[in-house]
Structures are given as C-alpha cells and as structure tokens.
C-alpha positions in Angstrom: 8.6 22.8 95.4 12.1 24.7 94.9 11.9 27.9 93.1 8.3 27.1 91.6 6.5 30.4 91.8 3.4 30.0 93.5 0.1 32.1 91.7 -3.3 32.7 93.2 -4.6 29.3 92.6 -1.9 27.6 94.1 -2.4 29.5 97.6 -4.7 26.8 98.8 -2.8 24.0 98.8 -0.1 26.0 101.5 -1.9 24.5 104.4 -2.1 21.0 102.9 1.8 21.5 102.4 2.3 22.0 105.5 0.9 19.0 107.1 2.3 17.2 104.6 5.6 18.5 106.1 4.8 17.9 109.0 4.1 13.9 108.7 7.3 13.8 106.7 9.3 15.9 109.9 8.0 13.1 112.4 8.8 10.6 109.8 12.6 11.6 110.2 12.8 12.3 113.4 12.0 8.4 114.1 15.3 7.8 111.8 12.9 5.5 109.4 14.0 5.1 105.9 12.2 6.6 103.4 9.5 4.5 101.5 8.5 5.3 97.8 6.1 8.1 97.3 2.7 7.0 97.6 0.5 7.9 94.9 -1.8 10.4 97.3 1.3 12.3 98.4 1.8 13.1 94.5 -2.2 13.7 94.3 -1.7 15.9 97.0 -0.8 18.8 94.9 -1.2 17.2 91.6 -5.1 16.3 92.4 -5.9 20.2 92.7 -7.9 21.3 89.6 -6.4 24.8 90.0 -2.6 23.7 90.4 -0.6 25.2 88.1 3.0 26.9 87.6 4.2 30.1 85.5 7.0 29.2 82.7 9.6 31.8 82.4 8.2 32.7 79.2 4.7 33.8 81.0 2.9 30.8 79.6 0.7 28.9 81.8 1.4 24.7 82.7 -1.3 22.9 84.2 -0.2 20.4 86.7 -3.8 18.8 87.4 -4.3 15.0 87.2 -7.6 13.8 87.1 -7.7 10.7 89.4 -10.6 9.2 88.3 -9.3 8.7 84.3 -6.0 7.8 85.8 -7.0 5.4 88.2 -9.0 3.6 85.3 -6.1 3.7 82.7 -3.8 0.4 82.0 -1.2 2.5 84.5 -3.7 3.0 87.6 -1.9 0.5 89.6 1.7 1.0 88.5 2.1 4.2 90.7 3.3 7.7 89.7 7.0 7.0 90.5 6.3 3.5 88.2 6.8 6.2 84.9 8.6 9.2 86.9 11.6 7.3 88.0 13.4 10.7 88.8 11.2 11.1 91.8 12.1 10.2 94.7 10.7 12.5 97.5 7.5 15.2 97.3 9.7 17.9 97.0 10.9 17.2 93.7 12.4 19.9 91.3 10.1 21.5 88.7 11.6 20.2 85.4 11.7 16.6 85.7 13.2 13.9 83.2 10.9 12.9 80.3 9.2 9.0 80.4 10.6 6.7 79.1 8.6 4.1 78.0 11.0 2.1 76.8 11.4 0.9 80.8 8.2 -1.5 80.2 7.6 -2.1 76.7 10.5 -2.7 74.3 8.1 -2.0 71.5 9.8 1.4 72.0 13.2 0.0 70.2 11.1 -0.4 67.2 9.7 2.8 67.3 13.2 4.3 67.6 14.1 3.6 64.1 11.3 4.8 62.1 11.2 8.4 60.6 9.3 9.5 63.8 11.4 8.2 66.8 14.3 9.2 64.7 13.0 13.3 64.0 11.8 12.5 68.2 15.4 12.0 69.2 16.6 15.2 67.2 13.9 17.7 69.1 11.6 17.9 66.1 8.2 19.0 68.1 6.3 17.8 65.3 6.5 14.2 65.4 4.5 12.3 68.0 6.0 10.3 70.6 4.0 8.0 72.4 2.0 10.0 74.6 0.5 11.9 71.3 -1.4 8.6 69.8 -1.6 6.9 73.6 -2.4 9.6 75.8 -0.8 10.6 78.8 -2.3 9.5 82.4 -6.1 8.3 80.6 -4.5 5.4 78.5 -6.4 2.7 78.0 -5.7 -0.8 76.8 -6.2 -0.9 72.7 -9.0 -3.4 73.1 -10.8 -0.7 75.2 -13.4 1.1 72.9 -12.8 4.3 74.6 -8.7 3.9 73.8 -7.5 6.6 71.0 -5.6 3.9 70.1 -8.9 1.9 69.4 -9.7 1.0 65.8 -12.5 3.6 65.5 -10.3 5.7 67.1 -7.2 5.7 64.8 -8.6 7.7 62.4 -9.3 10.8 64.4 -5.4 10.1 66.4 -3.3 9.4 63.1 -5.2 12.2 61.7 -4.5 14.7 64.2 -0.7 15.0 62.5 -1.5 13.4 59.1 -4.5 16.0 58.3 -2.9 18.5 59.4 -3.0 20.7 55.9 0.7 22.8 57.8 2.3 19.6 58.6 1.7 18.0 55.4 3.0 20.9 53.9 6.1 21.0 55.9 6.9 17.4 55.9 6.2 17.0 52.2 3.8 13.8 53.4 2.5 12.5 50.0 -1.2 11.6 51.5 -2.8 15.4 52.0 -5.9 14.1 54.1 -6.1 10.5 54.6 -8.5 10.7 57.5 -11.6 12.2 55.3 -10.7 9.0 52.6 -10.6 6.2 55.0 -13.6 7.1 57.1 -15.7 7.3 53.7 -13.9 3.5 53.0 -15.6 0.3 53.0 -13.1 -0.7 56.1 -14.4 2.6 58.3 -17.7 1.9 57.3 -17.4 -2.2 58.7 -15.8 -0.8 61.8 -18.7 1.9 62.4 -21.1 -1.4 61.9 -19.2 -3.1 65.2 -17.0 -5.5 62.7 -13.6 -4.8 64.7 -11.5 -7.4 62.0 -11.8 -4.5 59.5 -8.4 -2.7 58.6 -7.7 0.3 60.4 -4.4 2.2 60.4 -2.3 -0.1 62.1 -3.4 -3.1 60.3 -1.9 -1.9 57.3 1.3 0.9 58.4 2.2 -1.0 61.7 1.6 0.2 65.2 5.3 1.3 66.2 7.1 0.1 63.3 5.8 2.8 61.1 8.3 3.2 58.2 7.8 4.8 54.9 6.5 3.3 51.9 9.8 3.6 50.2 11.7 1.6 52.6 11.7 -2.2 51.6 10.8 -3.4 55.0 7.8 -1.7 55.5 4.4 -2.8 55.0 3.1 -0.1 52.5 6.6 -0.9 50.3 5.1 -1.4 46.7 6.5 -5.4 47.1 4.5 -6.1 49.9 1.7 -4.7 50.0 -0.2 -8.0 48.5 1.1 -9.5 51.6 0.1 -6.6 54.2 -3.6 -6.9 52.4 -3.5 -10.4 51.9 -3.0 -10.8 56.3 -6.8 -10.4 55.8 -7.6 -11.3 52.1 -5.7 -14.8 51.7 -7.8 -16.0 49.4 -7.3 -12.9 47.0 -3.5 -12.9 47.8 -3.3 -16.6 46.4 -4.8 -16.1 43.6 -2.9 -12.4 43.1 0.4 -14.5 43.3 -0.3 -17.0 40.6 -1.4 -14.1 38.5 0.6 -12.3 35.8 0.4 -9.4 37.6 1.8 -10.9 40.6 5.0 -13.0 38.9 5.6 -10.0 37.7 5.8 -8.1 41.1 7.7 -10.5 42.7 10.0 -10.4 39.7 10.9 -6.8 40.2 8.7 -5.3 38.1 7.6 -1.9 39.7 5.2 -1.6 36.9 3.1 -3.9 37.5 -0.2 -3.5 39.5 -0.6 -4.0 43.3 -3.9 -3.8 45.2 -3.8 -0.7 45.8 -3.3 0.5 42.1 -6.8 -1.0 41.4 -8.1 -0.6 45.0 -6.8 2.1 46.0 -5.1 3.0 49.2 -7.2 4.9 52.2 -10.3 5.2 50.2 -11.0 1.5 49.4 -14.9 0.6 48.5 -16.4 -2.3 48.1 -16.4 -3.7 44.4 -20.5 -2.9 44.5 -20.4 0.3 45.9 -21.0 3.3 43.7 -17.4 4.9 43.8 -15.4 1.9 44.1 -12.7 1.8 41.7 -13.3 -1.4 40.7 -16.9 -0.8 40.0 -18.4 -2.6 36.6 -18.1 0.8 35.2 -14.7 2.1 36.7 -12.6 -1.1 35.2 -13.0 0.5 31.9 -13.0 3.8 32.1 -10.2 4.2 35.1 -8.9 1.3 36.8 -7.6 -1.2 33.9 -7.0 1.2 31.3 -4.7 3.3 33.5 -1.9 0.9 32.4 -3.0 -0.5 29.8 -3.9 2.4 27.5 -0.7 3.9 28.7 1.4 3.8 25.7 5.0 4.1 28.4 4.3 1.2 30.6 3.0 -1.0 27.5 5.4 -0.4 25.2 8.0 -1.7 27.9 6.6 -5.1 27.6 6.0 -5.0 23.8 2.2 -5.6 24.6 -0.3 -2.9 22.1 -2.8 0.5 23.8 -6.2 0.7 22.8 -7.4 -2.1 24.5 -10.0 0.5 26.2 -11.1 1.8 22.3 -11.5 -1.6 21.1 -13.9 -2.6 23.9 -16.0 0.8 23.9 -16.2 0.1 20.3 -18.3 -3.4 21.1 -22.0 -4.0 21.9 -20.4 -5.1 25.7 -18.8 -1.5 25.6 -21.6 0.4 24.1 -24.1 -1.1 26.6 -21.8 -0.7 29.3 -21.8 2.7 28.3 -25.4 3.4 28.3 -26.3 2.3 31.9 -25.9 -1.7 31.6 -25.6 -3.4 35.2 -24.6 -6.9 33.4 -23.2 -6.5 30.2 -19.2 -7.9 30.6 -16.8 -5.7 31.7 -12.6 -6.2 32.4 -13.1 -8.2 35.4 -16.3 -10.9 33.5 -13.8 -12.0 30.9 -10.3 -11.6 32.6 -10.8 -12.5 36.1 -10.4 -10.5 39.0 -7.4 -11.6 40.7 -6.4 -14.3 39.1 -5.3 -12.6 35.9 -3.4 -14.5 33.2 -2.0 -14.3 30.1 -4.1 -15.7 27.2 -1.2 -18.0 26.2 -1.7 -19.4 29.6 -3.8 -22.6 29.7 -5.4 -21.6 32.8 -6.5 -18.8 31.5 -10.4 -17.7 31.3 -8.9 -15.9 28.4 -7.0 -19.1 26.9 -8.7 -20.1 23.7 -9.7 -23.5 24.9 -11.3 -21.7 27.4 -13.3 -18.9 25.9 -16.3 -21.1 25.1 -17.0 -21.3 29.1 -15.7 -17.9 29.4 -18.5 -16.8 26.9 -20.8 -19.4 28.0 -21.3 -17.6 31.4 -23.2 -15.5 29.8 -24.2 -16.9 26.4 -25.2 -20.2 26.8 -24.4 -22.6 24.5 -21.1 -20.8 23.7 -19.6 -23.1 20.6 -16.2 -23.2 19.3 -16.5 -20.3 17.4 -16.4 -18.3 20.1 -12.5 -18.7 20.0 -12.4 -17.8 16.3 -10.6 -14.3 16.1 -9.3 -12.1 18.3 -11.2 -10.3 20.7 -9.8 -6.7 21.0 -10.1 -5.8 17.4 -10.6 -2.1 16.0 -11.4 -2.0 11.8 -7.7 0.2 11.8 -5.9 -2.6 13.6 -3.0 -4.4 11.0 -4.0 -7.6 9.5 -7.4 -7.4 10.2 -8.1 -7.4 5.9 -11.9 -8.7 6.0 -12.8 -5.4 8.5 -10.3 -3.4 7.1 -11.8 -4.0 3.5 -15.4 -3.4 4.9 -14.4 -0.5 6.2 -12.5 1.8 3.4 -15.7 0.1 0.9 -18.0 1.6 3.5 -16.0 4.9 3.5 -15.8 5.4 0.2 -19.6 4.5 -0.4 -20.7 7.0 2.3 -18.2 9.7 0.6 -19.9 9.0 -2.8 -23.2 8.7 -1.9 -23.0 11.7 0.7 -20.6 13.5 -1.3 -23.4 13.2 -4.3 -26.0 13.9 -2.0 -25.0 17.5 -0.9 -23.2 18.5 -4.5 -26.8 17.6 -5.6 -28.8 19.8 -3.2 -26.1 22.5 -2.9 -26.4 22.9 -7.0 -30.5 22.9 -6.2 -30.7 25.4 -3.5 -27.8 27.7 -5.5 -30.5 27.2 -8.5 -33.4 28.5 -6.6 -31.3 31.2 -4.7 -30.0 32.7 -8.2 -33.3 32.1 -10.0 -35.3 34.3 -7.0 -32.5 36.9 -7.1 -33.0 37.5 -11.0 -37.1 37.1 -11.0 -36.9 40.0 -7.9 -34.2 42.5 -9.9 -36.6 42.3 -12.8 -40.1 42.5 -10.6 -41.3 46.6 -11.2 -42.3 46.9 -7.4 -39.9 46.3 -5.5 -39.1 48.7 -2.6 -35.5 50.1 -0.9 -35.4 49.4 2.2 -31.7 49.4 2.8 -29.0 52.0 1.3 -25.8 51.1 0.1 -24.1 52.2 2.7 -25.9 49.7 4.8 -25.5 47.0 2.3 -21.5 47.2 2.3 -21.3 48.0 6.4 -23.4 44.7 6.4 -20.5 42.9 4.5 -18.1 44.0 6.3 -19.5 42.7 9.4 -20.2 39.1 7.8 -16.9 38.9 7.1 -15.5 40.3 10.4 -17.9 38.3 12.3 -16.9 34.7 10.2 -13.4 35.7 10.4 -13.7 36.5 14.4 -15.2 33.1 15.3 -12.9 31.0 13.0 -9.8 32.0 14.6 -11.3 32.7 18.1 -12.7 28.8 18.6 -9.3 27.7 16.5 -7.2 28.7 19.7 -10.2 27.5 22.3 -10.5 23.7 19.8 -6.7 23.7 18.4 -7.3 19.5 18.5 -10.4 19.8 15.4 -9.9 18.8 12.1 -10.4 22.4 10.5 -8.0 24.4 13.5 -4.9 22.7 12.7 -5.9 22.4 9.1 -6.1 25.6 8.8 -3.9 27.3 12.1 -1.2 24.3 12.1 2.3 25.0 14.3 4.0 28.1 15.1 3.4 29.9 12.0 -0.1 29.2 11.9 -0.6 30.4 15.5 1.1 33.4 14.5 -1.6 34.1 11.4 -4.4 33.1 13.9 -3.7 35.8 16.3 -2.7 38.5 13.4 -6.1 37.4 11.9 -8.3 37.7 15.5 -6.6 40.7 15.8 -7.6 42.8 12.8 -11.2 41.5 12.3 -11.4 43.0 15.7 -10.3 46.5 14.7 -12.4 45.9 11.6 -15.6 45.1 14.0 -14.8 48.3 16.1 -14.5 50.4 13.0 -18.0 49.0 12.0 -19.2 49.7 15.4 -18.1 53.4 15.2 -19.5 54.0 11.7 -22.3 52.4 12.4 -22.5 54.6 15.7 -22.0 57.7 14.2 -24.6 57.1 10.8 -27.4 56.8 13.7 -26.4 59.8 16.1 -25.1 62.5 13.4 -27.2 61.6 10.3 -31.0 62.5 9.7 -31.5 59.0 7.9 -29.4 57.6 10.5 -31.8 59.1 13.4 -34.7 57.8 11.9 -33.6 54.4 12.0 -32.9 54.7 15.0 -36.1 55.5 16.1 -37.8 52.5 14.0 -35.2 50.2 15.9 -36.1 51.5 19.4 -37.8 49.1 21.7 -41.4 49.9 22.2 -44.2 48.5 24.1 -45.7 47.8 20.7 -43.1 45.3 20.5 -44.0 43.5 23.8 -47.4 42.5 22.5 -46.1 41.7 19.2 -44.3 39.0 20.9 -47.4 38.0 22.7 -50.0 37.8 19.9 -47.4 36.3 17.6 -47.1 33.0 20.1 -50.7 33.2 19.7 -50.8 33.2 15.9 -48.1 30.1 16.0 -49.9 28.0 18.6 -52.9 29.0 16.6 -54.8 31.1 18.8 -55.0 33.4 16.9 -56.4 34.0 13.6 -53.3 36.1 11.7 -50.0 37.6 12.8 -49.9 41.1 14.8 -48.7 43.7 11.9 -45.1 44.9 12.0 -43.5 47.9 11.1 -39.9 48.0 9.1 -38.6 46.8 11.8 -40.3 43.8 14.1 -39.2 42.9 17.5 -37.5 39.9 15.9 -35.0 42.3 13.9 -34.9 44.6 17.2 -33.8 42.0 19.6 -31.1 40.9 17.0 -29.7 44.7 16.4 -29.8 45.4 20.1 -28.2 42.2 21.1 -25.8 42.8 18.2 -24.6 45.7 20.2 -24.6 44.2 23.6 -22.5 41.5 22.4 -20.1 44.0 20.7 -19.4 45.8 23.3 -18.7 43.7 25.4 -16.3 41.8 22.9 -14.4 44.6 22.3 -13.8 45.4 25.9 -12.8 42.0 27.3 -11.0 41.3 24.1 -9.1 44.4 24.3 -8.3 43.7 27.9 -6.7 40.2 27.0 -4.7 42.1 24.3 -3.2 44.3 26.7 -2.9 42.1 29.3 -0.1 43.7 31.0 -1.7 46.9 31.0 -5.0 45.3 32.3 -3.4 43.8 35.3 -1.7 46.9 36.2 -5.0 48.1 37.5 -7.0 44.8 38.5 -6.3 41.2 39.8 -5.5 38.2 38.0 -9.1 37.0 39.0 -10.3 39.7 36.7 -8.5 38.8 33.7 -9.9 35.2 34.3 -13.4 36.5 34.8 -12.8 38.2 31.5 -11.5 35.6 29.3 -14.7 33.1 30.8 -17.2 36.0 29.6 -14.9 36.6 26.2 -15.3 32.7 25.7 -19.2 32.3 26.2 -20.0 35.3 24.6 -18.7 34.2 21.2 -20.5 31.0 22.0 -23.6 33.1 22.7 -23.4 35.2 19.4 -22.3 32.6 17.1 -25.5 30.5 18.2 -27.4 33.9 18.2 -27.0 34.2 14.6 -27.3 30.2 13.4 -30.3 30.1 15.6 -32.5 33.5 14.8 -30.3 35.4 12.2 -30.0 32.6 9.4 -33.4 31.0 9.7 -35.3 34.3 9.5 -32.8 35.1 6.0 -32.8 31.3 4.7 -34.8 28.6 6.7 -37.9 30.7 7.2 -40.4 29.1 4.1 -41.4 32.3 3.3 -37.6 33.3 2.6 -36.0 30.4 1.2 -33.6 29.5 -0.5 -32.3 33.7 0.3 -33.3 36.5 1.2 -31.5 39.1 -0.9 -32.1 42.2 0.6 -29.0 42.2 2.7 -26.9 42.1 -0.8 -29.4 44.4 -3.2 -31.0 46.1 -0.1 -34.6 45.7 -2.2 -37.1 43.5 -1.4 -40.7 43.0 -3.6 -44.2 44.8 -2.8 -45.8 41.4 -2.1 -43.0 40.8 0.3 -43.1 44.4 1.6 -46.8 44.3 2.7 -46.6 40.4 4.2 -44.0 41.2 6.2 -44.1 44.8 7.1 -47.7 46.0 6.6 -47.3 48.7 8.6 -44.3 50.4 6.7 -45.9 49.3 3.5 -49.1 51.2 3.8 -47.0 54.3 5.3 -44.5 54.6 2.6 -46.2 52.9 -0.4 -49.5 52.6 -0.4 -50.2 56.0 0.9 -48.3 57.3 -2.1 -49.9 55.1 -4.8 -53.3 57.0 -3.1 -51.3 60.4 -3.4 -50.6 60.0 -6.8 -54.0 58.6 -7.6 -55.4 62.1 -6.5 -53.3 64.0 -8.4 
C-alpha cells in the first residue's frame, strides 16, 4: 500500500504481495479490464491476524478481519467493495472514505435527524453511529440471538454510552444508569424467560428514530407515551383514554399522570412484585399520593390534599399499614386504569355505584354504603357530627387527664415534702455530701436540662415545645446564646469538680471511694443473683456502689467528649483549618448521639435510683440536704455505715 509503513508483523505478507503482483502484472499485460476486487484479494492482507499499521501519532490500528464472523454476518455475501465503495484496486490508499450506510438502508435518513446523527455529522466522537450498536464486519440480523442489536442484547449496547457515568455527565442525559433499572424490570426479566414480545429499548425509544423525550414526535414525549405502551398494552391504553387522567392528557394537561408516572420508566415491575410501584402498598404511600397530596398540582384543579391522611386514618388504611395483603387500597375502590371522576356515572366511585364497589368485598353492601363521603378526617369543614365528637372527646380527655395528673402530681409533691420534713427532724441522720457538692450538683442539673433543651430544639425545630419555646430568628438566636453558656457553665463544673478531687484531701478521698475496683465486678455479679433470686440478700456496698461509679465515670466520659466536639462545631472555622470536612461530620454524628446517650443515661439509671427505686420514692433528698437517715445509711451502704458510724457509736461506748 502507498506510504503505509510496514512493522515487524507485517513482514510476512511481503511474499504473498508479491505474487499477488504478479497475477495482477499478467492480468495487464493481456490488456483485460479490470474486474471488482474479489473478496480474497482484500483477505489477502486483511485476513492476517498480525496486520497492522502505525498512525502518525504512534498508536497502533489493527487491520485484521476475521473471516469466519464476517462470512456469517447479514454482509457475508455483499462483498468488501459492496460497503467500501472507494476501492477499486488492492492497492488502495491508507485512509479510505467512511461507510455509508445510507447506500442500502434509507433508515439512515431517519437517523440523520435525531440528536445523534446530528452531533455524528458535527465530529462529536461520542455519539454512536451505526457501527457502535450494529457492529462492524460480525453484524447479524436483529432476529439473530447472537445480534447486539438483539432484544437481550440492547441493554448491554444502549448501555455502553447511556451508563457511561463520564458521558452522562457530559451530555447532561437525565437517566444516570438505565441499564442496571431495566435489567432488574419485569420486561428484562420476560425476555431472560425466552418471551421475545417483551419491551426492550427499541420498542419504546425507536430503533433509528431516537429523539428526545422533549420533542413532540418522539415516542417517550409525555403525550404519547400511552400510545408507545399501549403498542403492547391495548387493553390498558383503552381504558387509560376514557379515563380522567387520560381526557386530561390529551387535553393538554402536562399535569396529569402518564404510565410511566405510576409505572415508572426503565424499572417497570409487575403490579405483584415486591418493588413495583404500583404495589398494594406503594399506591398509598408513593404512587397516588405523589399528586394528589401535592398541594401545587391540586390546587390547580381546585380539587382538596390529604386524601392519603384521610385513608391512613381508616381501618382499610390502618390494616394496610400493619401488613394486610387484601384490605382495599387506591386501585380496589378507584380502578386501575380506568379512573373517573365520582360525578361520573361510570364511575366505581359514582354513588349509584358504591354498593358494588363495597360489595366486592362486603357482601351485601346496602345503600348506605353511599351515605357520606368517603375521604373524611374529624378536622375536615362541615363534617359537624365528627367534628362535635371530636372537640367533646378532647375536652373530656383534657379534663379527665388533666385531673388525673394535677391529682397525683399534688400526691407525689405530698409524699416528697412530708419525707423531706420527717428526715430533717429524724436525730440520726448522717452527711454524706458537703455543700459544696450539693450546690456543684445544682449547677449541673441545670446546665445539663438547659444543654439538652436547646441542643434537641435545633436537631427537632418541627415539635410542639422547640418552636414554642425557640420560634423564628430571634428564638434561634436565644437557642444558640443559651447552648452556648450552659456549655461554659458545664466546663466550669468540670474544672471545679476536677480540681476539688486532685488538690483537696476530702476531694482525694472521694476519689478513691469512686475508683473502680474488682470489688465492684462481683458486686454486679451477686447483685443479678439477688434480683433473679439466687441469692439470699444483696452483696454490701460501700458509700459508693458500682451503680453510682458507673454513673460518675460515664458522667465524665460523656463530658469530655461533649465539650470537645461541641467546642469543635463552635469554632468550626478554626477546626477545619487543621482537619477535613469529614471530621467535622464525624463530630457533629458523635455530638448528636452522645446527648441522646446521656439524656437516656440519666432517665434510665440516674432518676429511678433517686425517685422510681421503692425504697426511694417519692425523693431522695440527699442531693438537696446532702443527709440521708441511719436506717437508710446501713440498707444501702453497710459498709460505710459500720466504718464511719457504727464504729464510733462502739468508740464512744468505751469511753
């Protein structure tokens, strides 16, 4: 070939070359015309697994052509000069003119004007052009399972572009991987079972008429996509058209449903299959309510949301909720395709109707049926009788409730204020708490309270009590001020606290009671014993049991750790100056579920071991006089009671 450089795989086919020559030399010298190449001459070179030229850019172009796959393609018998027109003798020159297809099939004039014969024309080497989905020399016919044109086949071809995560992001193409949602369809799935009617890509975008959905003459355009599904559904496409939802379509109403607003597009499942969007379940939750609990599209068509709430709020709702497979959903009482407006007499919804609507389910379905509407919350206007039933019902509860706790909260304050008095005038009672202590104690309550109030008001802003109490900007202002300095005022506990245990002599003994011992590991045991009731009595604690330890020690865990991701959020900028995003989100996770875990912490242990706990209620007043009685003293620590009391009573004794 002219100026085609020849490399070290090319070297064998010299010889060949030259007896090709050689047979075209005699050929000449006889003055005979020159026939069209024969497809061995091309095979000649073309046949060599190992023929190949060098670009100018020092990339590598395989010229091989494996006969075998091209002799069994659709082309086999149409010759190598049938598609390279531009050659017309074996010594042709090394760039030759790109095939047109366009020679044969004139579907080629269709494929001109969509999106990717036009970017093909301008040199976009992106878009496919026909040998990309067809092949090159291998085609086969479509029909031909082994085509990549085939319907299993589309998939994995389309998808080659249309998955491609770069190309979708450089073509803005609005489906990101359609390949993975149609093979888990119920259409891939028919095709995998041999059913070859089932909708691949082509059925629904066209083979070479592929035009975007926005343009009104292709397939996937909004309008016509009932009539591109309905090419295989008629039966649902008839009834679709005589349906609200379709008049309203074909009317011009953009908003109103097609099949693949409730179908969905690539990842369509049958109505039984777990998944599908039209599931029993899905109707109600997803599918129907997704315009009609949408206040925009509803109040265009002066039709009322809440449609979803009113249902949920029946036994068919409730039950459909818990698991039932045959209570009613959407689809039992509306129809699936055939949709229509209750005013409509044809519809399953119509009151004349609703007796066989019901009846489908409730046999013997009477008249009565028919009597009220169906969607009805108690807040809905003009519904008097439920609305009546309802404010007697809350007021009732509010009295009777209201009574209830004003009642018991008067009881237990009783009981609280009548133990508090009958200890402060018991002789024996015993310190076991200074002042200090006491007031530190407090201080922390408060802290603590005022932490998790305005902490779980920014996480929950939609409660009752967080906009009640942090409502607009102001309030979110005052939420933050107050997170802020019950923050400081925890750290300023901490460090006082800190300090009272490391630099005092009292301080240094408590700190020793409140170290963790091994003591305390079989306390834990034997106790379980004593509750299960194998055992006979409790193991004896000192004045501090591992019940108090485990709170004091977590205390300080929790804290700490508090204080430093809360302080990292507050200086956020300083913070990231040193470490990643990702650790300010790893932060504010472990800032989040630590509150969680110290505000359960303290409902859970602290407040039933100084309330709940029968031996304590209504209060244990200790943590306000820092006292607690003899009696209570030796039950609960027995060992710090014969130490410090009981050992003295004998000291005295002897003197």
């Amino acid at each position: 070939m002219k100026n085609m450089p020849i490399t070290t795989h090319t070297a064998p086919v010299v010889s060949r070359c030259f007896g090709l020559c050689c047979v075209l030399a005699a050929c000449l010298l006889g003055a005979l015309p020159c026939a069209a190449l024969d497809d061995a001459e091309c095979l000649f070179c073309h046949g060599d697994i190992e023929f190949q030229v060098i670009r100018p850019d020092g990339s590598v172009r395989h010229l091989y052509l494996d006969e075998e796959a091209y002799t069994a393609s659709v082309h086999g018998s149409e010759g190598c000069v049938g598609c390279h027109t531009d050659v017309t003798e074996i010594e042709h020159p090394p760039e030759l003119q790109k095939v047109d297809c366009g020679i044969c099939h004139e579907e080629s004039e269709a494929y001109a004007k969509t999106p990717h014969g036009r970017m093909l024309s301008e040199g976009n080497p992106d878009v496919s052009g026909c040998a990309d989905c067809h092949g090159i020399h291998e085609m086969r016919a479509v029909a031909d399972p082994l085509s990549s044109v085939a319907k299993a086949k589309q998939p994995q071809t389309c998808g080659k572009c249309h998955s491609n995560p770069n190309l979708v992001k450089d073509h803005l193409i609005s489906v990101a991987n359609p390949t993975e949602s149609y093979l888990n369809s119920g259409h891939a799935q028919a095709i995998a079972r041999g059913n070859l009617e089932a909708a691949a890509c082509t059925n629904c975008h066209g083979a070479h008429d592929l035009l975007p959905s926005d343009d009104p003459e292709s397939r996937v355009y909004r309008k016509n996509i009932p009539e591109t599904c309905g090419s295989c559904h008629p039966e649902a496409l008839a009834e679709y058209e005589r349906s609200i939802h379709g008049r309203a379509m074909k009317a011009g109403i953009k908003d109103a449903p097609t099949c693949a607003d409730c179908h969905g597009e690539h990842d369509i499942l049958p109505p039984s299959q777990q998944g599908s969007r039209v599931d029993r379940r899905q109707q109600v939750v997803a599918t129907c309510t997704r315009c009609h609990d949408n206040e925009r599209v509803m109040s265009k068509f002066g039709l009322v949301t809440g449609r979803q709430a009113s249902y949920m709020d029946s036994y068919h709702g409730m039950a459909s909720a818990g698991g039932s497979e045959i209570v009613a959903t959407c689809a039992s009482c509306h129809g699936n395709h055939l949709i229509l407006s209750a005013e409509d007499s044809e519809s399953s919804t119509h009151k004349d109707n609703l007796p066989g609507t019901c009846g489908k389910c409730h046999q013997n379905a009477g008249p009565n049926f028919a009597v009220g509407r169906v969607h009805i919350m108690p807040t809905d206007p003009g519904q008097k009788a439920l609305g009546i039933v309802r404010l007697l019902y809350i007021a009732l509860i509010t009295a009777i409730i209201g009574g209830m706790v004003f009642h018991n909260t008067l009881s237990m304050g009783r009981r609280a204020l009548t133990k508090f008095w009958a200890e402060r005038r018991v002789r024996g009672t015993y310190k076991r708490f200074s002042r200090g202590m006491t007031i530190g104690h407090l201080v922390l309550t408060v802290s603590f309270i005022a932490l998790s109030v305005s902490g779980f008001a920014l996480r929950y802003p939609e409660t009752w009590w967080a906009s009640l109490l942090f409502h607009g900007e102001t309030g979110l202002a005052a939420r933050g001020v107050v997170h802020r300095a019950s923050a400081l005022v925890l750290v300023g506990i901490a460090l006082v606290n800190a300090c009272f245990l490391l630099f005092t002599r009292s301080g240094r003994t408590e700190l020793g009671h409140l170290m963790m011992r091994m003591r305390d590991f079989w306390d834990v045991v034997h106790n379980l014993q004593y509750m299960v009731g194998l055992r006979p009595a409790p193991p004896k604690f000192d004045r501090y049991s591992y019940i108090e330890k485990f709170e004091y020690w977590g205390m300080w865990w929790g804290t700490l750790l508090m204080i430093l991701t809360g302080f990292s959020m507050w200086f956020v900028n300083t913070f990231l100056t040193y470490l990643p995003k990702v650790a300010l989100d790893v932060v504010a996770l472990v800032h989040f579920y630590e509150a969680w875990l110290a505000v359960l912490t303290i409902i859970v242990w602290h407040l039933y071991y100084m309330i709940f706990d029968p031996h304590t209620y209504p209060m244990n007043w200790s943590w306000i006089t820092g006292r607690i009685t003899l009696e209570d003293l030796r039950e609960r620590h027995p060992i710090e009671y014969e130490r410090e009391v009981a050992r003295t009573d004998e000291d005295d004794a002897q003197e």
